[in-house]
N, C-alpha and C positions, 0 to 999 in steps of 0.2 A: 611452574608457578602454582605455588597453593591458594586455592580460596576457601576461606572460612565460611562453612556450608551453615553453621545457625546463624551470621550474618544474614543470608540470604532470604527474600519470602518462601515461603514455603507451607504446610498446611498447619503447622501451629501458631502462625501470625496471620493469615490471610483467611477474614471470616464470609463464608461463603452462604448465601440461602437464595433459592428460589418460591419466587411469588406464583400462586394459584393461576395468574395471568403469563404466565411462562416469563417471567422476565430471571435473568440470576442477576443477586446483586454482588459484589466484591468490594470488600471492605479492608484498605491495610491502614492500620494508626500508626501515626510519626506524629508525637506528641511535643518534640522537639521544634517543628514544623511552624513558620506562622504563617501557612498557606493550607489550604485545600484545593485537590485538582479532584476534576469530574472527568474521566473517557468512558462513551459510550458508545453501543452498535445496536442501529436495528437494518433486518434485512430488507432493507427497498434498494437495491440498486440498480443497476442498469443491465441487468440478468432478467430484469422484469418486463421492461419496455419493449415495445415492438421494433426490427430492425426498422422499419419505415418511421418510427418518431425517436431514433438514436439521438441521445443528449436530453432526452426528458428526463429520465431520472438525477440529473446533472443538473437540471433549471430546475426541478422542483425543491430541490435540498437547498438549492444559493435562494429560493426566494423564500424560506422558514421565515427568517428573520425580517421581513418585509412587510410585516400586520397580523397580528391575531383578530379573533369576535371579542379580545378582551382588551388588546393595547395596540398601539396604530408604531407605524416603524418608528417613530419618533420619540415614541413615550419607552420602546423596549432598550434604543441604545441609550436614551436617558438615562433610565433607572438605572442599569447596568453600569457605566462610566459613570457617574455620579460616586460610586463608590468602589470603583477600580477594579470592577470585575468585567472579566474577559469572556467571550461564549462564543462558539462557530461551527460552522454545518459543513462538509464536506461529503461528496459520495463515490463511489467506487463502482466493481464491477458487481458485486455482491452484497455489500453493504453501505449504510449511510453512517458517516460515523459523527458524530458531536460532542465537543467537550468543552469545559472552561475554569478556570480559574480562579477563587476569592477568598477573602481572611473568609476564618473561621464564623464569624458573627452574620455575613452576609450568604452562608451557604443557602438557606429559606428561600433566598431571593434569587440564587443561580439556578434552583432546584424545581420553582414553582416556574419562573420565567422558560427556562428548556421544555416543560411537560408543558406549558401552553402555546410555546410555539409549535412544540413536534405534531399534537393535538389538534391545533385549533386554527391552522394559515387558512389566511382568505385569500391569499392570490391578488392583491391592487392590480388592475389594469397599468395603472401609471407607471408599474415597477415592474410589470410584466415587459412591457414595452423600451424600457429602461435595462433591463438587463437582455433582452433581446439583442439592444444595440453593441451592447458592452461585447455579448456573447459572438456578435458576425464580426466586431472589429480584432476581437482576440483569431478568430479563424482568418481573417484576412492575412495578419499578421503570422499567423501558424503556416502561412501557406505559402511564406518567402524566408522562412527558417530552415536551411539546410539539416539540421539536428533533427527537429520534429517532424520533418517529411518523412528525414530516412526512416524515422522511427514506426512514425503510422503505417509507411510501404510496408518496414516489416515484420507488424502484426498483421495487418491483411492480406501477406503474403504465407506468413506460417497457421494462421488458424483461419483462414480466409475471410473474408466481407461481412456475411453473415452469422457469424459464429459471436459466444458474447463477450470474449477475449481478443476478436478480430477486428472491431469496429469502434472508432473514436465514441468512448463515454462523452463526449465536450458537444459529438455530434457534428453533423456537416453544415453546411449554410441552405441548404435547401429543408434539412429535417426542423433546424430551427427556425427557419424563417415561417413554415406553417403550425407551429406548435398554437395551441390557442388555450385559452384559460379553462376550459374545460376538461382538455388534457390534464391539466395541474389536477388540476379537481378529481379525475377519476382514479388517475395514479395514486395519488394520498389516501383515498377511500380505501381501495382497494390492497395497499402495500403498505402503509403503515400501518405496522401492528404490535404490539408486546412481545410477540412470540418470539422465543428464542434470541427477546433484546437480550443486551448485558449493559449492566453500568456498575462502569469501577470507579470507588473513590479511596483516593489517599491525600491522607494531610490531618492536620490537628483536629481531629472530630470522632467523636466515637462513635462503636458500631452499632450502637444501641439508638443513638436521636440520629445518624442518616439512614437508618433503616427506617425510622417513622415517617421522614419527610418524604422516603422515597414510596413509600405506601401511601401517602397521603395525596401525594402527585398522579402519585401513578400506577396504583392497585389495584382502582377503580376501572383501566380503561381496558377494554376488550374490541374487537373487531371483526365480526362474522363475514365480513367480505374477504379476507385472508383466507386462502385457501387450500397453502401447500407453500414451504421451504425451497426454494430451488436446488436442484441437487446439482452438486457438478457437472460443469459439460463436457463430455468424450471428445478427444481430442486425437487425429491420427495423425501419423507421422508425415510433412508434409513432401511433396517431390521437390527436388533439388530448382530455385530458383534465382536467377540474378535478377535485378532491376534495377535503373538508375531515373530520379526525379529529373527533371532538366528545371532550375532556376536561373532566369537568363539575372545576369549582372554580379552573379558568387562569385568571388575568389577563392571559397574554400568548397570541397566536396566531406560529405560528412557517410561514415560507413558502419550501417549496425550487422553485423554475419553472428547468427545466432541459432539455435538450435529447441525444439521443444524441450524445457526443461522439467524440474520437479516438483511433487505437491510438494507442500508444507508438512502432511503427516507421513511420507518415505520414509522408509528405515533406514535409509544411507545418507541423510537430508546433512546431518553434520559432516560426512564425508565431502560431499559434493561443497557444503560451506566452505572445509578448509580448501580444497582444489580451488575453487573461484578463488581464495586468496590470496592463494601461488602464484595464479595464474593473472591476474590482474587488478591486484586491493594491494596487496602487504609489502612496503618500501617503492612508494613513489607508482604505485599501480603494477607491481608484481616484474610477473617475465615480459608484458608484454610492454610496460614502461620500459626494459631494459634493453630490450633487442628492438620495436617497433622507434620506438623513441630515441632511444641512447644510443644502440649499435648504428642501427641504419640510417638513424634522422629521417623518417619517412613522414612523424606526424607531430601535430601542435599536444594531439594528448589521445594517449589509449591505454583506456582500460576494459574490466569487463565485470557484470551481474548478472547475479541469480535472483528471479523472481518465482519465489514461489505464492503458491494458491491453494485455495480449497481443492481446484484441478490442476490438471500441468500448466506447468509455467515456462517461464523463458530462461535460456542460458545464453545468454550473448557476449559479444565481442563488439566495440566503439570504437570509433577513432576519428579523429578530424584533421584531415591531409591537402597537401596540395593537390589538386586532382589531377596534374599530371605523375604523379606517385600513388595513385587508387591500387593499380593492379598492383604492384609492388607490395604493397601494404596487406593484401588480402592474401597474397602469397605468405608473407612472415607470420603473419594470424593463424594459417591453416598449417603453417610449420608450428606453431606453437602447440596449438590443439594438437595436434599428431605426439608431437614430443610427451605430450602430458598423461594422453589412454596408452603409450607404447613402455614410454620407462616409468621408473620409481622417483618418486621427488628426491631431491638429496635430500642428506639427514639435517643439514642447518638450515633449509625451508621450512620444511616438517618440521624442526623444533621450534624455530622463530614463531612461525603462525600458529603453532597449537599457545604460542606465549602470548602471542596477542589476543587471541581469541578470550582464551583463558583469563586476559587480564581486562579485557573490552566489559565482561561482565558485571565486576561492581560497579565499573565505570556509568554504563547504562543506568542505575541503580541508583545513581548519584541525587536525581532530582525526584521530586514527586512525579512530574509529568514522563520520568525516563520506566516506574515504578507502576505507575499506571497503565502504559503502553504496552510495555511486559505482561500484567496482567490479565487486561482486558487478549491478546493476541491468544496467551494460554488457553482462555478460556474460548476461545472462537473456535478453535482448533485440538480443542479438547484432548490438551497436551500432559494436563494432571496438573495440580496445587503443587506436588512434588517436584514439576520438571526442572525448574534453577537449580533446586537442590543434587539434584540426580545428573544435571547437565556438567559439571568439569569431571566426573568419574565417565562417562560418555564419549569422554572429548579425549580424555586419556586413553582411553582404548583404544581408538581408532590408530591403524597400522601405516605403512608408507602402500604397501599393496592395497587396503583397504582406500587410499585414493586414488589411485590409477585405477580400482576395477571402477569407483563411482564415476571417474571423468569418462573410462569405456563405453557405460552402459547407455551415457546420455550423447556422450559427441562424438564415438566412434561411428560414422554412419554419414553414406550421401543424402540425407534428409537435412539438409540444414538452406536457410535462406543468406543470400546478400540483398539489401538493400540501401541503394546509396542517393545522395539529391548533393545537385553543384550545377556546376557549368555544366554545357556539352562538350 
């Protein structure tokens, strides 16, 4: 499949500067557009936090929006919905990301509102306590979820407890339950900062007034308590472990078998993309929809992701079974994996998924907020202005051995975790 590469963003449409205050800004115009989207990052995540207060950088980002020194929560989603603009704070393990949504005439208002909330939280008491509540009743609820047990068992089994890819960002019920408003207070001081933000805007707006608004916001601000990037965390390869959660009253058992996987900046990173798509994405969740699913009837649904990162990431296998067919299932998973580092994909996988891949692209590309996302990513990961453009010639190269050596290098090995949660 061909894609028309000056379609694509690339660095003669996508206007790039950075501010004396480290922030870069990214600028694409869609003048066609009667929207403007905002995605932004700055580095506060839960990379920062102590493992003894896990889920602080989680409660400090959901309570941005909760009161500035200049508008109380009431007056921020006012103004905002009064004119059908949209804004939201989410955080991660490394980063805090923010974005939102508004006609062109109301960008001022999405612009100034975000730079006084990121700036300026007081932390209410009342919504401290308020979202505390919200925060143990979500963990209670996580904690009779066959899915999300397996899943926590295992990251704390493949990067262990204390690690900062090991440990629930959301937090436990004892981390939150002592979190206290000065917590809020120190974390912000200390971790929100310009440095190395990004903020990408696409939509009906030139690059010339949201470059002004965005200096005007936010050019000004600096933070001497910031005092270092976090740099990825070393990750070794973990020893071979099973474990299963016991929820009493399941009828289903849920199974994540997963293996350390790859950064995001890997030179075989798109290799390893198409293999996950073989393997369980492309026609109904790949080989292992067709054999875990189809052949055997072993599960209600298996597929499998790659997560990448600044650091390694995960390469896993899902599935959600009767739990008297657990082992059954983990046996066809590890027949799978074997089949995929030992032979060559056929040639009609290989071609199907380099077609989807290939054709997934403009698709993504389709909205501002798909165009944004893209963006802002490239930039995080310092992938180049160029990389869409340079990504289907990339994609084309890649061999049938060139996948079978990347599935080798990651899943060939008894380093890999089971974690499961169901009955007993």
């Amino acid at each position: 499949m061909q894609t028309k590469l000056e379609n694509l963003p690339g660095p003669n449409n996508i206007n790039r500067r950075t501010l004396p205050n480290g922030i870069t800004i990214l600028v694409k115009e869609n003048r066609q557009s009667p929207s403007v989207v905002i995605d932004a990052f700055l580095h506060a995540g839960s990379i920062y936090e102590p493992n003894s207060k896990a889920g602080l950088a989680n409660f400090v980002a959901n309570m941005l929006m909760r009161g500035t020194t200049n508008a109380s929560f009431e007056k921020i989603h006012e103004d905002l919905e009064s004119v059908g603009t949209s804004l939201y704070f989410n955080s991660g393990v490394h980063t805090v990301n923010f974005g939102g949504k508004t006609l062109p005439e109301e960008i001022n208002l999405l612009l100034e509102t975000a730079a006084d909330i990121v700036r300026n939280p007081i932390f209410p008491e009342k919504h401290i306590e308020l979202l505390r509540s919200e925060t143990l009743t979500g963990l209670m609820i996580r904690s009779h979820n066959t899915r999300s047990m397996a899943s926590l068992t295992f990251y704390e089994l493949l990067y262990g407890k204390k690690h900062p890819y090991g440990y629930s960002n959301v937090g436990y019920e004892n981390t939150i339950s002592s979190l206290t408003k000065q917590d809020l207070i120190d974390f912000h001081s200390h971790n929100y900062s310009p440095e190395n933000m990004i903020i990408t805007v696409v939509g009906n707006i030139s690059t010339t007034e949201v470059t002004k608004l965005i200096l005007n916001y936010f050019g000004d601000w600096k933070n001497n308590q910031r005092t270092h990037i976090a740099p990825s965390p070393k990750v070794k390869s973990p020893k071979f472990c099973n474990k299963h959660i016991t929820i009493a009253g399941k009828t289903q058992t849920d199974i994540v078998l997963g293996y350390v996987g790859p950064k995001r900046t890997d030179p075989d990173f798109q290799s390893i993309r198409i293999a996950n798509n073989i393997l369980g994405v492309f026609g109904m969740y790949g080989r292992l929809g067709k054999s875990v699913r189809k052949k055997h009837g072993l599960a209600y649904y298996a597929f499998s992701r790659v997560e990448a990162n600044f650091g390694s990431g995960t390469w896993k296998l899902i599935a959600g079974v009767d739990p008297s067919k657990k082992n059954k299932t983990i046996n066809v998973m590890l027949e799978e994996i074997h089949s995929l580092t030992k032979k060559l994909v056929t040639s009609k996988e290989f071609s199907n998924t380099k077609s989807y891949i290939l054709g997934s692209i403009p698709l993504q590309l389709e909205t501002n907020e798909g165009v944004a996302s893209t963006l802002s990513s490239m930039e995080l990961h310092n992938l180049g202005l160029d990389y869409l453009q340079n990504l289907p010639e990339q994609i084309n190269r890649i061999s049938r051995p060139d996948i079978r050596n990347a599935a080798s290098r990651l899943l060939e090995t008894n380093s890999y975790i089971i974690a499961s949660a169901g009955p007993k």
